[in-house]
N, C-alpha and C positions, 0 to 999 in steps of 0.2 A: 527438472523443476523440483521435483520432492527431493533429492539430495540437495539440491541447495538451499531447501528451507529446511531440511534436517541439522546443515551445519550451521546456519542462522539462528535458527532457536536458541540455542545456549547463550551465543554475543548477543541478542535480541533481549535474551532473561538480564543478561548480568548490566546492560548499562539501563535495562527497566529499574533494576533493584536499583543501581546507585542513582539514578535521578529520583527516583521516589526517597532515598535516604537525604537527598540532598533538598529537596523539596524543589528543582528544577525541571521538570518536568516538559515545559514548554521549550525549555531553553535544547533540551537531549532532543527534542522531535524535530525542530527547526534544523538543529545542525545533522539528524542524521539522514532528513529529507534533503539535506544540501551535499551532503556527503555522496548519498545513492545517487544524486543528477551527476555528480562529477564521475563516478563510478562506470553511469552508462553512456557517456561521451566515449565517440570510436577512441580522442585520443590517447586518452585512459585509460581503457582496456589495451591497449599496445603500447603502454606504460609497465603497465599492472606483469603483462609476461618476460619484461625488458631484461636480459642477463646482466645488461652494464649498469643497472643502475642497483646502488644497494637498499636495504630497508628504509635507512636513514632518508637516503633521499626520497623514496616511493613518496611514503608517509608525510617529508614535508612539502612534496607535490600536491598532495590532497589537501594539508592543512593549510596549507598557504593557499589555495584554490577555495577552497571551506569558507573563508573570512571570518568573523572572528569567534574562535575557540575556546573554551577554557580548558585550564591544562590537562584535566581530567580528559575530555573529550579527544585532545590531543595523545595521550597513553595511550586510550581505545583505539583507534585509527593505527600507533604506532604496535600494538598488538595486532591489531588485524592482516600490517605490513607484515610480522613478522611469521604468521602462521600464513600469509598466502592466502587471506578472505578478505582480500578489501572488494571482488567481484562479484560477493555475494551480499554487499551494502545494499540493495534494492530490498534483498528481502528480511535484510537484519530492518532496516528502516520500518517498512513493511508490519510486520509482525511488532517492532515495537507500537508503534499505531495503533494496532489491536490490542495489546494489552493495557494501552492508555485508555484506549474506548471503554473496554470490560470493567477495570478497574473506576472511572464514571460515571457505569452504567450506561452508555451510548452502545446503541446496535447498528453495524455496518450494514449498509443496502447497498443494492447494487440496480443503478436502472437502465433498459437495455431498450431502447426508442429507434422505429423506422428511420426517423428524420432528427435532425438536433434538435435540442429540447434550451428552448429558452430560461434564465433563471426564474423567473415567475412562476413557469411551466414545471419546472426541476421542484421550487420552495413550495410548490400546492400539494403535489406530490409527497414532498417529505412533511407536509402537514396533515394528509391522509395517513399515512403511515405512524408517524405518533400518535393519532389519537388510536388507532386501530390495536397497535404492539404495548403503548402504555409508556412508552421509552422515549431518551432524547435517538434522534436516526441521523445518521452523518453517512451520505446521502454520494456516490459516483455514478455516471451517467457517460455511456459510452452509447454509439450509433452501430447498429443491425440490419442493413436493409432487407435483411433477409427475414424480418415481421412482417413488410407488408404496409403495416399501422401498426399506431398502439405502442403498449408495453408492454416488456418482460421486465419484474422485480425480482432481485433475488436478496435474500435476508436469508443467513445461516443457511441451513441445508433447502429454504421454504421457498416455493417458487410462484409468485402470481403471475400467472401470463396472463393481459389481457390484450394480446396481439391480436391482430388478422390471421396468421397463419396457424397461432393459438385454438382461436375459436374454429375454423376451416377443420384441422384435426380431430377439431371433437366434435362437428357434424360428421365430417369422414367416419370418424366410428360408430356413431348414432345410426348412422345408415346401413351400414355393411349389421352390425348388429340386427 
């Protein structure tokens, strides 16, 4: 996983700077969220290591799959053909994301819920959290059963746990202390 956001970073920097040059920014995110889903489709990855097929055609597998590109977006893709990273589209996509956040001043959170967490239940959440950080918070929610209850936040390196298995832990400690 860190080697393939080591090789992402760079293609991640360089179509951030040319969407921000181009003031398209919505448009780079769209298509390279659309880009990474074709990416991690099985068929695609057994595309992606095909000997028979050339660059040419890799790329307009993706870009004809993509719908619709601008041509720029299309070079990028036929670069990534051509050096052998269209595999690692999830995390160019990825990491462009966050630099669109940073650069808005948006902070990624991450919420980590026993049970699935309804949108209401998701939007309270990331309204506790902005007034708390000061920030707009653009907000994923994936399920843990292994909380118990409750959540686990994660925001950059900072962790709120306000699980069952959370607080369980730190009576365990309390005690044996």
């Amino acid at each position: 996983m860190a080697e393939a956001l080591t090789i992402a970073r760079p293609y991640a920097e360089a179509a951030f700077r040319l969407a921000r040059e181009q003031g398209a920014m919505p448009s780079w995110n769209d298509a390279l969220n659309r880009l990474a889903s074709i990416a991690q489709a099985p068929e695609a990855l057994g595309l992606i290591g095909d000997p028979n097929l050339t660059v040419t055609q890799l790329a307009g597998v993706f870009t004809d799959s993509a719908g619709m590109l601008t041509q720029e977006q299309k070079n990028f893709v036929t670069m990534l053909a051509q050096n052998d990273r269209l595999a690692v589209l999830p995390e160019i996509a990825g990491m462009f994301g966050r630099l669109q956040h940073a650069q808005e001043g948006v902070v990624d959170a991450h919420v980590e819920s026993a049970y699935p967490l309804t949108e209401g239940q998701l939007a309270e959440i990331v309204a506790t959290l902005e007034a708390r950080v000061g920030k707009k918070v653009a907000a994923t929610s994936s399920v843990n059963v292994e909380l118990i209850g409750g959540v686990a936040i994660h925001i950059g390196d900072e962790v709120m746990d306000a699980s069952v298995r959370g607080k369980l832990a730190q009576l365990s400690k309390s005690l044996v202390a």
